[in-house]
Residue frames relative to the residue before (quaternion, step in Angstrom):
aa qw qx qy qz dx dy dz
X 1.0000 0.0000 0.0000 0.0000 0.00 0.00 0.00
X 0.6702 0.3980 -0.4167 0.4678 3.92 0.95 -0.71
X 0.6477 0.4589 -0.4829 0.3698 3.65 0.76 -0.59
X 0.7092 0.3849 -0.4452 0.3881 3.86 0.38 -0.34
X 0.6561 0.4450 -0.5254 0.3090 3.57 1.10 -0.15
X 0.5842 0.6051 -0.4069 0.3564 3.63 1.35 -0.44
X 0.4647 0.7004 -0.3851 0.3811 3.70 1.31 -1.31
X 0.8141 0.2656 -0.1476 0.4949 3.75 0.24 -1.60
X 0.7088 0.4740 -0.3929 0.3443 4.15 0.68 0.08
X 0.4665 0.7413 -0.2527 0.4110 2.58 2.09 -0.94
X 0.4152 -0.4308 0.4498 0.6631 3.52 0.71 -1.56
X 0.4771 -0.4664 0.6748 0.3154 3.82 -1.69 0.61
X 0.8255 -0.4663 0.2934 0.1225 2.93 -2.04 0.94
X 0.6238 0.6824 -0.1401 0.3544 2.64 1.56 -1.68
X 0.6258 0.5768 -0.1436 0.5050 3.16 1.47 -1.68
X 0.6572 0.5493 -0.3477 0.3813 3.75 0.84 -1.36
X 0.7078 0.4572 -0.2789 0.4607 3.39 0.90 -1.36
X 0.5259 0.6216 -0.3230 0.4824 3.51 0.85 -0.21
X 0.8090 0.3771 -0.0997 0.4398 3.56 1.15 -0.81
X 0.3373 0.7700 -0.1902 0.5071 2.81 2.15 -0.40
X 0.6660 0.5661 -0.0141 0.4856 2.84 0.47 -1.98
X 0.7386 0.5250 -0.1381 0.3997 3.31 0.37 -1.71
X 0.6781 0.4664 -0.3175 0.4710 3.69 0.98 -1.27
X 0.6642 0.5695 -0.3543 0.3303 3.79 1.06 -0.57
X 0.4658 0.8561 0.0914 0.2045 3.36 1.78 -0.07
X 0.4053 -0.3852 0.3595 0.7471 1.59 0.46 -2.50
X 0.6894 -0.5780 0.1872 0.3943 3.48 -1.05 -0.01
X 0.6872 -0.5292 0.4079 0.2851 3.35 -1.16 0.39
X 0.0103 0.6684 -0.6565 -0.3496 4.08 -0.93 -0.39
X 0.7362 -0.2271 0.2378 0.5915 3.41 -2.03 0.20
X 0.7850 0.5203 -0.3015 0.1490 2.87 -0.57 -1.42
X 0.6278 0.3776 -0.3319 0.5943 3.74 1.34 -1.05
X 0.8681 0.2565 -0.3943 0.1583 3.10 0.00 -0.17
X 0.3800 0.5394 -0.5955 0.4582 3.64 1.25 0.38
X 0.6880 0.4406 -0.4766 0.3247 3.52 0.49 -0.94
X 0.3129 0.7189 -0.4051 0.4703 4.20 1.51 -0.80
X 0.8387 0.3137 -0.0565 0.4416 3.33 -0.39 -1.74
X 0.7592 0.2525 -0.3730 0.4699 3.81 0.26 -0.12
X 0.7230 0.2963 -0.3930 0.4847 3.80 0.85 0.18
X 0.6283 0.4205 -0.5802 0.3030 3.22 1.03 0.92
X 0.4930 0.5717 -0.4972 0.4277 3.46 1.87 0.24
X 0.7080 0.3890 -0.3790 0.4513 3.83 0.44 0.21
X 0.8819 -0.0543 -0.2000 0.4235 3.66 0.22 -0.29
X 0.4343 -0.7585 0.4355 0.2153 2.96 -1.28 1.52
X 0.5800 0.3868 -0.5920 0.4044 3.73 0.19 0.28
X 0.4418 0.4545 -0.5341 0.5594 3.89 0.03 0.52
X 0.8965 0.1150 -0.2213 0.3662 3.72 -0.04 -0.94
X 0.4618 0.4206 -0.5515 0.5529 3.38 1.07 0.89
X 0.5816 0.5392 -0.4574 0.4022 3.94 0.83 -0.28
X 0.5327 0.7124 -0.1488 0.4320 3.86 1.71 -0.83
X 0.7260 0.4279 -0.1646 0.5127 2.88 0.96 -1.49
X 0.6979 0.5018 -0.2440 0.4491 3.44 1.05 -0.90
X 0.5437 0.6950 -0.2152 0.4184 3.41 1.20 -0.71
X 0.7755 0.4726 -0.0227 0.4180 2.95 1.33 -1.85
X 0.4939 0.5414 -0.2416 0.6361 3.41 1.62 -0.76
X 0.8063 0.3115 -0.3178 0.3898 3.68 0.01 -0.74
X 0.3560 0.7552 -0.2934 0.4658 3.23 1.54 0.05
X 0.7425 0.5857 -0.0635 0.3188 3.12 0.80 -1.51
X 0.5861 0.5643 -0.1058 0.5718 2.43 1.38 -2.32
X 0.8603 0.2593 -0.2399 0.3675 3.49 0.13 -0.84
X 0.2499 0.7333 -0.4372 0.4568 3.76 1.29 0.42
X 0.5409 0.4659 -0.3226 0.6215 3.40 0.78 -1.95
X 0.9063 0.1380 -0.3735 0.1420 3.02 -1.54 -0.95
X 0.7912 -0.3956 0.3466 0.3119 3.14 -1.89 0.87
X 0.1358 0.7810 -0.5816 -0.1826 3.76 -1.05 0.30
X 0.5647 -0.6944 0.2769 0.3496 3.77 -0.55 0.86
X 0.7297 -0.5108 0.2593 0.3733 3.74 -0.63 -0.25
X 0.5535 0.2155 -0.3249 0.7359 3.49 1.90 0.20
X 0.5860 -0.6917 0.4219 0.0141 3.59 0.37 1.13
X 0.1263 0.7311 -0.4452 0.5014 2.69 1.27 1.47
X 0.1663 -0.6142 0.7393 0.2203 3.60 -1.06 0.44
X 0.4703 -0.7067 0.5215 0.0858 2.69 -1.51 1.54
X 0.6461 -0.5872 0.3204 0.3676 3.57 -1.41 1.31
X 0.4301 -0.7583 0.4883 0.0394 3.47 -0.84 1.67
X 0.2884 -0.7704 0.5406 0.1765 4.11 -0.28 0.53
X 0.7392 -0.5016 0.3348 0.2998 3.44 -0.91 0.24
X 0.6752 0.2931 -0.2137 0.6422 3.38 1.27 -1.00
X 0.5229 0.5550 -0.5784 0.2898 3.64 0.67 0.15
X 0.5567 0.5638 -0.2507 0.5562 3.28 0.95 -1.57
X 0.7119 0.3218 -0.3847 0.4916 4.03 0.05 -0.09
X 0.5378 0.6050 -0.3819 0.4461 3.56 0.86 -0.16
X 0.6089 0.4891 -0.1362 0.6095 3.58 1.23 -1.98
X 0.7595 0.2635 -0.3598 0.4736 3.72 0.18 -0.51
X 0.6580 0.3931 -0.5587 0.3167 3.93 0.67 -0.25
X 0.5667 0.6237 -0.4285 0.3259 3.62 1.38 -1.29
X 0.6829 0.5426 -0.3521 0.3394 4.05 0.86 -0.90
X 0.4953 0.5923 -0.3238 0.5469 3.38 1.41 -1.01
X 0.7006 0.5829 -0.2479 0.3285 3.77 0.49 -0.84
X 0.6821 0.4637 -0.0584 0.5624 3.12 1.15 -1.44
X 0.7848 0.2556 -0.2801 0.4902 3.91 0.83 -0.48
X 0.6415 0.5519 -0.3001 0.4402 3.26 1.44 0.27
X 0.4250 0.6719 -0.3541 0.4924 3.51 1.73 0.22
X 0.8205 0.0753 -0.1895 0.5340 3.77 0.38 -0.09
């Protein structure tokens, strides 16, 4: 019962992923991001939505991007690479 009353004062889901998103961006104030960090200690689809978010982040950091910032044209076994390396990373904890 406290975690659903904290979940919906905290901020709704909707909003978190939105902020989620948002921190990869641009930056966060105080305020989003205690509110970030305490509704991702209570509900765990948000912080499995994080974790996934955050890996694919990564994954896509690595690759090269050309000078009009384009992602460059992706083969089949790349994309199976990117989809085993994410599976990896959200499956570690």
């Amino acid at each position: 019962m406290l975690k659903k009353i904290l979940h919906i004062t905290i901020l709704p889901c909707k909003t978190i992923t939105y902020l989620i998103e948002k921190r990869i961006s641009s930056s966060l104030t105080l305020r989003e991001k205690i509110q970030l960090e305490l509704h991702l200690i209570v509900c765990k689809w948000c912080a499995v939505y994080n974790k996934k978010v955050n890996a694919i982040h990564q994954i896509l950091a690595k690759l090269h991007f050309d000078a009009t910032n384009k992602i460059p044209d992706l083969q089949q076994s790349d994309l199976e690479k990117i989809k085993s390396e994410i599976r990896k990373k959200t499956e570690k904890n």
